[in-house]
C-alpha positions as CSV (number, residue, x, y, z in Angstrom):
1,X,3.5,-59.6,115.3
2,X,2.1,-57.1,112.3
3,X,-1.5,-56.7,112.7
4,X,-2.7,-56.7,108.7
5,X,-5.5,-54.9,107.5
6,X,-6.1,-52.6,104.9
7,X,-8.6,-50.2,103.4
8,X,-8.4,-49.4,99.6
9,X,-10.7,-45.8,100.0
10,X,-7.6,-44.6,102.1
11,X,-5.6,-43.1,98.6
12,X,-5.6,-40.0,96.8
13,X,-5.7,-41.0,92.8
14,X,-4.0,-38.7,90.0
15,X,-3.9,-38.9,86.0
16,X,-0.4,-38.5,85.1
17,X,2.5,-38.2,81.9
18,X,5.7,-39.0,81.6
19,X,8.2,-39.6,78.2
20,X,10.1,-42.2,77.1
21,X,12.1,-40.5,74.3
22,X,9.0,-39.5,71.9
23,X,6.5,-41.6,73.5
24,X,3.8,-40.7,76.1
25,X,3.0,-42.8,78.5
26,X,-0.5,-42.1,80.1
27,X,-1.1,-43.7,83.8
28,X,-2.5,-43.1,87.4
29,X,-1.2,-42.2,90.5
30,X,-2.2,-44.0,93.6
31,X,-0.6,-41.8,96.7
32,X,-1.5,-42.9,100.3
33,X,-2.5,-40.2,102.8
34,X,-0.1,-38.3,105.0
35,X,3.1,-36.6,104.2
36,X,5.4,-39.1,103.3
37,X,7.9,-39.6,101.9
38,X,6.8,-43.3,100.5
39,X,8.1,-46.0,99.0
40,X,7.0,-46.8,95.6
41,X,6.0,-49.4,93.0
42,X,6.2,-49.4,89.0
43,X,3.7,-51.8,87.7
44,X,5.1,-53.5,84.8
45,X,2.5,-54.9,82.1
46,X,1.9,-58.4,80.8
47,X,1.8,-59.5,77.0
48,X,-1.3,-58.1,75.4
49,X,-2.5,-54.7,75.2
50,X,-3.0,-54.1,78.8
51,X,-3.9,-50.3,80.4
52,X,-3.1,-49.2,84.1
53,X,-6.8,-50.6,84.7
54,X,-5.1,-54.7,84.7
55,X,-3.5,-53.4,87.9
56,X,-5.7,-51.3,89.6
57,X,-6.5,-53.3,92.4
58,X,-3.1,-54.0,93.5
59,X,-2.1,-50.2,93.0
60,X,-5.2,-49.5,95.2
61,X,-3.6,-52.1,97.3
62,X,-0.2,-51.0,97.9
63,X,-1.3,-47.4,98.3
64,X,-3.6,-48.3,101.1
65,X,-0.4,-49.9,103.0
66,X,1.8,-47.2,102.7
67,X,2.9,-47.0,98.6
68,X,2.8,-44.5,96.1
69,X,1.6,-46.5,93.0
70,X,2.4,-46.1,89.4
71,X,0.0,-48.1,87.0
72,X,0.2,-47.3,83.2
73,X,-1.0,-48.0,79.9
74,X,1.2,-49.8,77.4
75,X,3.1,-48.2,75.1
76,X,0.5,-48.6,71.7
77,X,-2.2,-49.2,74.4
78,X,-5.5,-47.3,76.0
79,X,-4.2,-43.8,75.9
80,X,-0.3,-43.9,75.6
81,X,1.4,-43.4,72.2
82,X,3.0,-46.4,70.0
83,X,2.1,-47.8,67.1
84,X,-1.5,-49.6,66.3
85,X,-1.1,-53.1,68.0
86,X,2.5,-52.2,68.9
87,X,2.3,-54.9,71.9
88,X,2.1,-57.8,69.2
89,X,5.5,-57.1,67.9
90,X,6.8,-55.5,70.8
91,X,10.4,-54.6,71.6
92,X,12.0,-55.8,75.0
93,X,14.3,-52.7,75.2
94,X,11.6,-50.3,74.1
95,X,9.4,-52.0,76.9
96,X,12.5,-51.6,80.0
97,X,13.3,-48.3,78.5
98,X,9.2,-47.2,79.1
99,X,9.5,-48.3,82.6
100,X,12.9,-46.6,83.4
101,X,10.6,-43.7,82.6
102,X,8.2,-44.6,84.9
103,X,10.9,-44.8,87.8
104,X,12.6,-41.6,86.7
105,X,9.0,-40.3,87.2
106,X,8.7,-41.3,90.7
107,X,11.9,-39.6,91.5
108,X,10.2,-36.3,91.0
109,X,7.5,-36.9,93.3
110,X,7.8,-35.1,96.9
111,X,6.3,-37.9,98.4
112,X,8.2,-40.7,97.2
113,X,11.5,-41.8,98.8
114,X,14.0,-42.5,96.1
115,X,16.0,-45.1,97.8
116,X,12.9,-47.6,97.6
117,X,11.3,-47.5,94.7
118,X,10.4,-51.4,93.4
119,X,8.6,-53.1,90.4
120,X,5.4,-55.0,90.0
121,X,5.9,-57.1,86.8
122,X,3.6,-60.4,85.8
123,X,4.0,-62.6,83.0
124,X,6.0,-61.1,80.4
125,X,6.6,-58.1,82.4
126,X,8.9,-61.0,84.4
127,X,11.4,-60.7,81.7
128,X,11.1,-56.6,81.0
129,X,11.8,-56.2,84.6
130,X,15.3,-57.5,85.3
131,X,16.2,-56.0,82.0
132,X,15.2,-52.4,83.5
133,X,16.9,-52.7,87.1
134,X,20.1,-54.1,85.2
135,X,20.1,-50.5,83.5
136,X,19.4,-48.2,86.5
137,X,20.4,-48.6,90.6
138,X,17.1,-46.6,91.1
139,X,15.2,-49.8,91.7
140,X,15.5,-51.5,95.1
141,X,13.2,-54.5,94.8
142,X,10.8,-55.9,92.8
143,X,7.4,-58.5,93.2
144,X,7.0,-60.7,90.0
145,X,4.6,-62.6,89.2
146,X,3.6,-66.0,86.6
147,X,7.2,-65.2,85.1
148,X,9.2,-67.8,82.9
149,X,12.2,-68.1,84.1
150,X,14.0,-69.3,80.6
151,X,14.3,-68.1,76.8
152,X,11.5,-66.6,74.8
153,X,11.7,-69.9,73.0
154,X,12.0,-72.5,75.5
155,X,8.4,-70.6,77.1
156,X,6.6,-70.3,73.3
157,X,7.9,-74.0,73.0
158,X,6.5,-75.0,76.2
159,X,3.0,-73.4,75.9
160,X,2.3,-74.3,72.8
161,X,3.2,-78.0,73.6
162,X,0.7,-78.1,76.2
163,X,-2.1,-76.0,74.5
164,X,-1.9,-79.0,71.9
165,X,-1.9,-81.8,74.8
166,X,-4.6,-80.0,76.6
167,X,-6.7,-80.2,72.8
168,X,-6.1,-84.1,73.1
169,X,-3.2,-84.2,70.6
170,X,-0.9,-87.1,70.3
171,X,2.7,-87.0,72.4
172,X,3.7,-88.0,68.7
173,X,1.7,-84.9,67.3
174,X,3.6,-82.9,69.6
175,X,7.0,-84.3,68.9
176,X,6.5,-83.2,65.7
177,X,5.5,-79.9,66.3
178,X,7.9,-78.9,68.5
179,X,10.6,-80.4,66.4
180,X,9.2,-78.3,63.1
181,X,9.4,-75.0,65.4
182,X,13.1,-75.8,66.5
183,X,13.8,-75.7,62.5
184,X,11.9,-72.5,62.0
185,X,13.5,-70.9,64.5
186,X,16.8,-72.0,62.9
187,X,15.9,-71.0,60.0
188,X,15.1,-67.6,60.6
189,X,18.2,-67.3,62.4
190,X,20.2,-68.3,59.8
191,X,21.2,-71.7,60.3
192,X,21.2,-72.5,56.6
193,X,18.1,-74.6,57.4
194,X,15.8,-73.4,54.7
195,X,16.1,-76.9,52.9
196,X,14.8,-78.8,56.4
197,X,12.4,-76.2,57.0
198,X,10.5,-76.8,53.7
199,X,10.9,-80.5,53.8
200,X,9.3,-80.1,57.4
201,X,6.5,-78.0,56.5
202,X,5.6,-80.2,53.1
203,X,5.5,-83.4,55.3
204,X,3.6,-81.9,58.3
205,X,0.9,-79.4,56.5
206,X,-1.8,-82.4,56.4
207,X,-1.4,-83.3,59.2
208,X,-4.2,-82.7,61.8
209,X,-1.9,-80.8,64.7
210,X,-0.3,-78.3,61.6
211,X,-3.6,-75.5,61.6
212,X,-2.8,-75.0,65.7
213,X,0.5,-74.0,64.8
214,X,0.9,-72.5,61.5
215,X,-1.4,-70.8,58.9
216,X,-1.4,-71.3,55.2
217,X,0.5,-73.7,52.9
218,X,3.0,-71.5,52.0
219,X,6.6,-72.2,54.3
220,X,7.8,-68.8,52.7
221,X,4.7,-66.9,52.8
222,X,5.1,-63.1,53.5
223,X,2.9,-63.4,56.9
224,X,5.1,-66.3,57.7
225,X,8.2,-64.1,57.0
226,X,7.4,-60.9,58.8
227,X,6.5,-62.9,61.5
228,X,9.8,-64.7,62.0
229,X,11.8,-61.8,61.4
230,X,10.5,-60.2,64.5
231,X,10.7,-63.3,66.0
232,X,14.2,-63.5,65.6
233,X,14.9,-60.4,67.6
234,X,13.4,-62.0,71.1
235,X,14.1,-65.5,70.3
236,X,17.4,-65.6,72.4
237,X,16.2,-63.1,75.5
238,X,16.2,-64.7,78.2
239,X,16.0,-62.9,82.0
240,X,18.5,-65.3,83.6
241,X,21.6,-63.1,82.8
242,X,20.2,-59.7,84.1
243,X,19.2,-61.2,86.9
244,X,22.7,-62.7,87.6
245,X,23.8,-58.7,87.5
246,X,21.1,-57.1,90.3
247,X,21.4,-58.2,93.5
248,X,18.2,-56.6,95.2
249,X,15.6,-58.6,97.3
250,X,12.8,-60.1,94.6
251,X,9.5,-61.8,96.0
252,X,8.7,-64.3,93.0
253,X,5.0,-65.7,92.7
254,X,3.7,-68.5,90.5
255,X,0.8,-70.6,90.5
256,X,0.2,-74.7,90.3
257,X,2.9,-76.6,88.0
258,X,0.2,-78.8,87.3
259,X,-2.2,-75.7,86.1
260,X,-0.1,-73.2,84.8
261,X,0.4,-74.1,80.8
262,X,1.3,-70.8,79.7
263,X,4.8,-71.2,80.9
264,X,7.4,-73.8,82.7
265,X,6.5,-73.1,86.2
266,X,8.8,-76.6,87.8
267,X,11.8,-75.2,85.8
268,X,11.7,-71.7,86.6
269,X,11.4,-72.5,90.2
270,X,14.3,-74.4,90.1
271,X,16.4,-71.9,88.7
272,X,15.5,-69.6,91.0
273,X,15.4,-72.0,93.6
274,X,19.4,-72.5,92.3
275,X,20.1,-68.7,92.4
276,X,19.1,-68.6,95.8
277,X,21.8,-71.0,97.3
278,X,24.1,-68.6,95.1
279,X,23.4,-66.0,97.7
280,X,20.4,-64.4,95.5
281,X,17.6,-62.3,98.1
282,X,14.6,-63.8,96.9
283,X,11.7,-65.3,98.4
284,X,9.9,-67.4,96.6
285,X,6.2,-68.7,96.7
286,X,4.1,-71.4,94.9
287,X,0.1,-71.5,95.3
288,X,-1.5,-74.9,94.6
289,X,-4.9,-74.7,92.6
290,X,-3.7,-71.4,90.8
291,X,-3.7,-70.9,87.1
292,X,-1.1,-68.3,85.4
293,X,-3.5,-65.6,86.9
294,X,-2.9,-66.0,90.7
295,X,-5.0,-64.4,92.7
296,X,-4.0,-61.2,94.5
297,X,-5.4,-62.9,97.8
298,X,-3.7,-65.5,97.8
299,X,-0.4,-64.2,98.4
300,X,-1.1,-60.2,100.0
301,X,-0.5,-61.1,103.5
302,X,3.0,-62.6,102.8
303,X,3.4,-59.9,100.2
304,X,2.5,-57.7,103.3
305,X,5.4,-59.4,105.9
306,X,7.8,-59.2,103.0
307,X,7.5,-55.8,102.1
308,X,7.5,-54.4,105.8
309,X,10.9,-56.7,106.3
310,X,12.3,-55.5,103.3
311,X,11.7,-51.7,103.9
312,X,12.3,-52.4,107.6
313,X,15.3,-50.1,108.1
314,X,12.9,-47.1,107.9
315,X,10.2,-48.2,109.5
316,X,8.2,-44.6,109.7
317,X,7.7,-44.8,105.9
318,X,5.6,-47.9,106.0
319,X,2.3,-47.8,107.1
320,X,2.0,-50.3,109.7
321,X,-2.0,-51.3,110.2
């Protein structure tokens, strides 16, 4: 039996730099005392313009339990490089590509052991992630949390569905909404749908639902436009196939079904939970009464037992409490 405790004063902390092609990625360096070598964790950001700060806590965390931690501001974020509000219109290979950097990083480190360096990804870092580890054999394992399990799409679909039941819309209202949004997205595919999309967007701009979902009156504005053109590049990406090529062991955390809106919690358990009879290495864990943000406490200790099973072949590198 693994007696758990930790202390988060028990790290040394370090401002550090690495490149992604012309980018510089600013971030800090959580090292646990002793010699090490260590395993090692990547923190992997969520949408918004999060900075190494979002994940301090855990970094703290897995440093004080044997890890050297990585956490680092997003690329247009805090005081990395990228363009002004770069994370609004962001890139998913641009984001993989920033932490590959990260994990070449580690690599350089005397006191990390190469052959178990892992990820830390939440929300939409659940769909950078896989993308990174199917590009590199570097990574050995990864934690991710709140993910959606599905297309771009299928989540923007989802959470905007239940942001407009949660405002006491109609199940009509949202019909109708979703519906519109399948044409958009169509349309700026190039479905030839342009016809259907304007037809929608006359029918539905009076209506009381239309100002939660689209601005202006204009179904060709340029806002509308530029919008959609980005739009189109993630519309499709999905994490399903990238995780079909990696085969390491993946501790998956989501909160309550019934309280996390921001993405489809039931179906992304099930497809994991599908993967899993495939033969996939993943453990998998659902907290009842958390939102999208689940609490680190919640889930540490079986974090804890995970990790130390997972690294378990060389035991001397894992702190043991």
């Amino acid at each position: 039996m693994i007696t758990y405790s930790i202390s988060l004063h028990a790290t040394e902390k370090r401002e550090v730099s690495f490149k992604n092609g012309d980018i510089n990625l600013k971030g800090t360096l959580y090292i646990p005392k002793g010699p090490g070598p260590f395993p090692a964790v990547v923190f992997v950001h969520g949408s918004g313009p999060e900075t190494g700060k979002n994940s301090s806590y855990s970094a703290k965390w897995f440093a004080s339990i044997g890890y050297v931690a990585l956490a680092y501001d997003k690329r247009g974020s805090g005081a990395s490089d990228g363009e002004e509000k770069e994370w609004s219109r962001f890139n998913f290979n641009d984001l993989a590509g920033d932490v590959l950097a990260a994990v070449n990083f580690l690599t350089t480190h005397k006191k990390v052991d190469k052959s178990k360096i892992g990820i830390h990804a939440a929300s939409q870092g659940g769909w950078v992630a896989p993308l990174a580890a199917s590009k590199t054999d570097l990574i050995s394992f990864m934690i991710i949390k709140s993910a959606s399990v599905c297309s771009v799409h299928e989540d923007r679909i989802f959470e905007r569905s239940e942001r407009l039941k949660k405002e006491g819309f109609t199940e009509t209202d949202i019909m109708e909404a979703s519906a519109m949004q399948e044409v958009e997205a169509k349309t700026t595919k190039g479905d030839n749908l342009s016809d259907d999309w304007t037809t929608l967007f006359d029918q539905n701009k009076s209506k009381i639902w239309f100002p939660r979902v689209y601005g202006g009156t204009d179904p060709f504005a340029k806002s509308l436009i530029d919008y959609r053109n980005w739009y189109t590049t993630i519309y499709d990406f999905n994490s399903v196939p990238y995780l079909k090529q990696i085969d390491i062991p993946i501790f998956w955390i989501f909160g309550d079904p019934l309280l996390d809106k921001n993405g489809p919690v039931k179906k992304s358990i099930e497809t994991l939970k599908a993967m899993r009879i495939s033969g996939k290495p993943y453990e998998i864990h659902s907290f009842v009464g958390e939102s999208h943000n689940v609490g680190e406490r919640k889930y540490e200790l079986s974090l804890f037992n995970w990790l130390f099973v997972t690294n378990s072949y060389n035991e001397y590198k894992f702190r043991k409490h």
